[in-house]
C-alpha positions in Angstrom: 0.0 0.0 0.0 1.3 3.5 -0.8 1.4 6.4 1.9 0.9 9.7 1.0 2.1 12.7 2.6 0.2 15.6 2.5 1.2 18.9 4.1 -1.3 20.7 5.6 -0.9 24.5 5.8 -4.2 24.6 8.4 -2.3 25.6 11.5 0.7 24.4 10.0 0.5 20.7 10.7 1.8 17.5 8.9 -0.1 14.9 8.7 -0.1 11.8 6.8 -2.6 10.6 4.6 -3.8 7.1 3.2 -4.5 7.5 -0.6 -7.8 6.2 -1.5 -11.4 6.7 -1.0 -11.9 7.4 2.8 -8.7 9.4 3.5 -8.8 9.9 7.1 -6.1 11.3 9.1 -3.4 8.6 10.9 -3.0 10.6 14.0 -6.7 11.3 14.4 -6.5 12.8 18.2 -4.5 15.7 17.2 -7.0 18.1 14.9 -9.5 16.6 17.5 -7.2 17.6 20.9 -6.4 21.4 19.3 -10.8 22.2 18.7 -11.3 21.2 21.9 -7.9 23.1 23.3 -9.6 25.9 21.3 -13.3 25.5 22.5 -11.6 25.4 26.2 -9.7 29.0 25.1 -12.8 30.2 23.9 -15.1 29.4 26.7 -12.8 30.8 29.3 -12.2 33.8 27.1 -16.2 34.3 27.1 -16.3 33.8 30.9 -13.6 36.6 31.1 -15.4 38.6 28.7 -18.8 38.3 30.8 -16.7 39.0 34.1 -15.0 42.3 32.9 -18.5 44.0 30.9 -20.0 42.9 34.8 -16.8 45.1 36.2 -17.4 47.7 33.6 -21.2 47.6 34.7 -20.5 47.4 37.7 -17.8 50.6 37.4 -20.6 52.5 35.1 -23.0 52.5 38.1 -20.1 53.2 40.6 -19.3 56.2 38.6 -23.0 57.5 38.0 -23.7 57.5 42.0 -20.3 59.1 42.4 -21.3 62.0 40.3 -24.3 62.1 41.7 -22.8 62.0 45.2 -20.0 65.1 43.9 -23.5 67.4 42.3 -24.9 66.9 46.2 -21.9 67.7 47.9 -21.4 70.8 45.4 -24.7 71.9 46.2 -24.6 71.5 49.5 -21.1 73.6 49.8 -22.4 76.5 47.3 -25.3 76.3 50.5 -23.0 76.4 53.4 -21.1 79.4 51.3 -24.6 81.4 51.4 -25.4 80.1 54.7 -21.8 81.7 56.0 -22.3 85.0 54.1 -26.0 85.3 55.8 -24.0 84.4 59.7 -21.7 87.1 59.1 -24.9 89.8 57.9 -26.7 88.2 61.0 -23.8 88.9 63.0 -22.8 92.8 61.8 -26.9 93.4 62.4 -27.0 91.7 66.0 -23.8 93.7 66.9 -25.2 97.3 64.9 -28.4 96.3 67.3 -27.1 95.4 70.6 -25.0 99.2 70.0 -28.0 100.9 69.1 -29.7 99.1 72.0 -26.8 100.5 74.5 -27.1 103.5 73.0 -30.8 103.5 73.6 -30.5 102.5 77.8 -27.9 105.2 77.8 -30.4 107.6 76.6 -33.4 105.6 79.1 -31.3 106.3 81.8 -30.1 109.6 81.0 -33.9 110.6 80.9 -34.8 108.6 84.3 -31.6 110.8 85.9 -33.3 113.8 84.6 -37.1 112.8 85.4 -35.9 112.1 89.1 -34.2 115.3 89.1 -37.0 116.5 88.1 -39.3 115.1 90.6 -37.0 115.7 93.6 -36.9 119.2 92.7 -41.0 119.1 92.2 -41.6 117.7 95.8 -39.2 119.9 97.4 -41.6 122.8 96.0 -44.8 121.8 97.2 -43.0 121.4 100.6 -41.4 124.4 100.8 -44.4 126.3 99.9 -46.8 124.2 102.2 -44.2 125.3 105.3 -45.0 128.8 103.9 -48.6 128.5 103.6 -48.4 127.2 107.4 -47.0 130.1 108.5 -49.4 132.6 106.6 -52.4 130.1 107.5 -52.5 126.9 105.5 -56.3 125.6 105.0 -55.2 122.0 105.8 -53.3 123.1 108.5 -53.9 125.3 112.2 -56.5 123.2 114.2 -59.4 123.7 111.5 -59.1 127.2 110.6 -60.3 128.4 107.4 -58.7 130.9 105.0 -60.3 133.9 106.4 -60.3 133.3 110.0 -56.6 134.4 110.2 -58.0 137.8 108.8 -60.8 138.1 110.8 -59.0 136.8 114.1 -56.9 140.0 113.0 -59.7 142.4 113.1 -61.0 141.5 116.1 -57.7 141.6 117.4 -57.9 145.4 115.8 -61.2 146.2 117.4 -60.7 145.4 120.7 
């Protein structure tokens, strides 16, 4: 029987061939052996694959609650930057207050020093002229004498 060798330029193997009607291949476990080395290649490529667009998914969503997470906390410090410029007007206005407010009890008590003044000054008055009317014949005063008895005690004093 006559062998024929046949060069293969498929992933550059030899094989060797029987002429005739079935030509099969001698070393039939190689061809076989290298499909299913490439199957195994390709599955655990496709695994990969399916692991790193999971990653990527995974990374996508990361990335959109991240950015999400950043727009919040830039909000919130464009916030606390109004919030600091209102404390410091708060501040200047309690402050421009709390002087016009001292500035006010200066003024209270200036007025109260003046009021008493005033009222000492009104009292001693009265007095003064109530130890005058006594002398002269106060109505109020002198055992129930009237206005005019001092005069007309005085013109009977005359008469007599």
């Amino acid at each position: 029987m006559f062998v024929l060798f046949e060069a293969s330029i498929k992933k550059g193997c030899a094989t060797v061939m029987r002429a005739g009607k079935g030509q099969r291949s001698i070393e039939p476990g190689v061809p076989e052996q290298q499909v299913k080395d490439t199957r195994r290649q390709v599955a655990k490529a496709e695994r990969q694959i399916r692991t790193l667009q999971e990653k990527v998914a995974d990374q996508k969503q990361l990335l959109h609650e991240l950015q999400a997470q950043g727009k919040h906390e830039s909000r919130r410090a464009a916030e606390r930057e109004e919030l600091k410029a209102e404390i410091a007007d708060l501040r200047s206005e309690a402050r421009e207050l709390i002087r016009a407010n001292r500035e006010l009890v200066e003024k209270i008590e200036a007025l109260q020093a003046e009021s008493a003044k005033k009222a000492s000054a009104q009292v001693r008055k009265p007095s003064e002229l109530a130890a005058g009317m006594f002398l002269h014949g106060h109505p109020y005063r002198g055992h129930g004498e009237s206005k005019t008895q001092p005069r007309q005690n005085a013109r009977r004093a005359q008469s007599s």
